[in-house]
C-alpha atoms as a printed R data frame, in Angstrom:
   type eleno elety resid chain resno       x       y      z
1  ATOM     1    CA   UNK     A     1 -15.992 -20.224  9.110
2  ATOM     2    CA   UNK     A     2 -19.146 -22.435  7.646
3  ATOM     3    CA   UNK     A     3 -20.184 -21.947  4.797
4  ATOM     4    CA   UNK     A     4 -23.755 -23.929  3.786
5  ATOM     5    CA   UNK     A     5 -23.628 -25.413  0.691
6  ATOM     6    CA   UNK     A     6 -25.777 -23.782 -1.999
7  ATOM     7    CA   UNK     A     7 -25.964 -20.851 -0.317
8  ATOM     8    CA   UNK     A     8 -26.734 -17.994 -1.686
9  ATOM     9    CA   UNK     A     9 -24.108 -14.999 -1.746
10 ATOM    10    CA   UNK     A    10 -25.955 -11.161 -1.771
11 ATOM    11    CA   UNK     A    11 -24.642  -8.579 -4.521
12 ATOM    12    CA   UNK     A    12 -23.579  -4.992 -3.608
13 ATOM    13    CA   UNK     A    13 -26.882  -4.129 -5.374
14 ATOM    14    CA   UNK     A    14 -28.667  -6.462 -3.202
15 ATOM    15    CA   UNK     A    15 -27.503  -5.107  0.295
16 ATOM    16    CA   UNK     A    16 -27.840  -1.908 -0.758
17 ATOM    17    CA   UNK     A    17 -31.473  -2.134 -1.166
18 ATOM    18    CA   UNK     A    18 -31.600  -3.877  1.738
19 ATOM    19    CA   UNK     A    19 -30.045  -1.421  3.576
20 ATOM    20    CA   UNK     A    20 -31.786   1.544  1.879
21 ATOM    21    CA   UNK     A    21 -28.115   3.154  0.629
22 ATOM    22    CA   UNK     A    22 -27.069   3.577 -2.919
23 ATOM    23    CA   UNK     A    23 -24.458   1.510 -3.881
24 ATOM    24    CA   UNK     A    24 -21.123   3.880 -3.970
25 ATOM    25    CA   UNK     A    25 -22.451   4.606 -0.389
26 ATOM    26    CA   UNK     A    26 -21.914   0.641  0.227
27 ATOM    27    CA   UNK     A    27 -18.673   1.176 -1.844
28 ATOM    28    CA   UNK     A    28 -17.267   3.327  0.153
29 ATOM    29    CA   UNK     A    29 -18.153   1.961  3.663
30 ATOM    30    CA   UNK     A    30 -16.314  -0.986  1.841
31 ATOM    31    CA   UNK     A    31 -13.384   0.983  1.160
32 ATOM    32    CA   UNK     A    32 -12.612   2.589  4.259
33 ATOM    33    CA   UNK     A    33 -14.028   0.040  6.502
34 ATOM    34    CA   UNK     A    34 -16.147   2.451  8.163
35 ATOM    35    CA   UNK     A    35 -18.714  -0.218  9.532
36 ATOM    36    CA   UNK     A    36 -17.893  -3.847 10.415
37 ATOM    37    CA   UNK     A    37 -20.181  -5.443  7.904
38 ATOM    38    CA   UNK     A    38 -18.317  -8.664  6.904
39 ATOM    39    CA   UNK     A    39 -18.006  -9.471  2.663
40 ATOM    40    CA   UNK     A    40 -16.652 -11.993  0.797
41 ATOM    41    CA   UNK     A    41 -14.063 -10.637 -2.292
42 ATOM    42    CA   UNK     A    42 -14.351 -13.708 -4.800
43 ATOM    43    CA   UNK     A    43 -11.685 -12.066 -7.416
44 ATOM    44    CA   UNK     A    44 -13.121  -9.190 -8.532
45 ATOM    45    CA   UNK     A    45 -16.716  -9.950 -7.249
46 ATOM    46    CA   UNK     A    46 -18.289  -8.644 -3.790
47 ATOM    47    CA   UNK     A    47 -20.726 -10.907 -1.842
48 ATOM    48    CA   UNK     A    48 -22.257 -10.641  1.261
49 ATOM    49    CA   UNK     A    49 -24.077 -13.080  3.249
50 ATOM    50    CA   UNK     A    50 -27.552 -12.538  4.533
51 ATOM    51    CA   UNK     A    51 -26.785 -13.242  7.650
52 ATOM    52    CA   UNK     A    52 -24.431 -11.158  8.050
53 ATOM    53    CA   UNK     A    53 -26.410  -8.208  6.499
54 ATOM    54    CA   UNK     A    54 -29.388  -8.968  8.788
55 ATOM    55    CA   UNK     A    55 -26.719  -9.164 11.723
56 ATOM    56    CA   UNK     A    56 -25.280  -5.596 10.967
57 ATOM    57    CA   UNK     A    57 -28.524  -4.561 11.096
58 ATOM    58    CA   UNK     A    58 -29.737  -5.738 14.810
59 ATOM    59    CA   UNK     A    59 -26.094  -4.584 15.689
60 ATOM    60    CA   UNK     A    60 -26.882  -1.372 14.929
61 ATOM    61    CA   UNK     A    61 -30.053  -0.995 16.263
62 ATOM    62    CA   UNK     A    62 -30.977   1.889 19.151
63 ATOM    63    CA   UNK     A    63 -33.530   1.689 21.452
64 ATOM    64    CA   UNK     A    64 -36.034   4.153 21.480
65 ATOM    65    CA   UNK     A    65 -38.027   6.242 23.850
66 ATOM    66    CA   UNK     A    66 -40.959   4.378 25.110
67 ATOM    67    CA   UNK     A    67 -43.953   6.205 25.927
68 ATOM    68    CA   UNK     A    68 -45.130   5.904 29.366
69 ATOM    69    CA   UNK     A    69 -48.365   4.491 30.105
């Protein structure tokens, strides 16, 4: 894994807004590893990258109906 130096690591606060869940909802995804959304544990500290957040995302993304023309 490559890791670009002086990148910047998101905070469970972070994704969570970017995702549009609360953070014990994050938490607990976490936990039970409900969803494949890859974090870094640094100690006691959770990071995520962004690319990986915005990756999770498109992953999980459904098409829709089109309307017909």
């Amino acid at each position: 894994m490559n890791i670009e130096p002086g990148l910047r690591l998101l905070t469970t606060p972070e994704v969570a807004e970017l995702l549009g869940v609360r953070e014990e909802t994050l938490i607990l995804w976490r936990c039970r590893r409900r969803y494949p959304l890859p974090f870094f544990k640094i100690g006691r500290l959770v990071r995520y990258r962004r690319a990986d957040v915005l990756n999770f995302i498109e992953a999980n993304r459904h098409p829709g109906t089109e309307a017909k023309a």
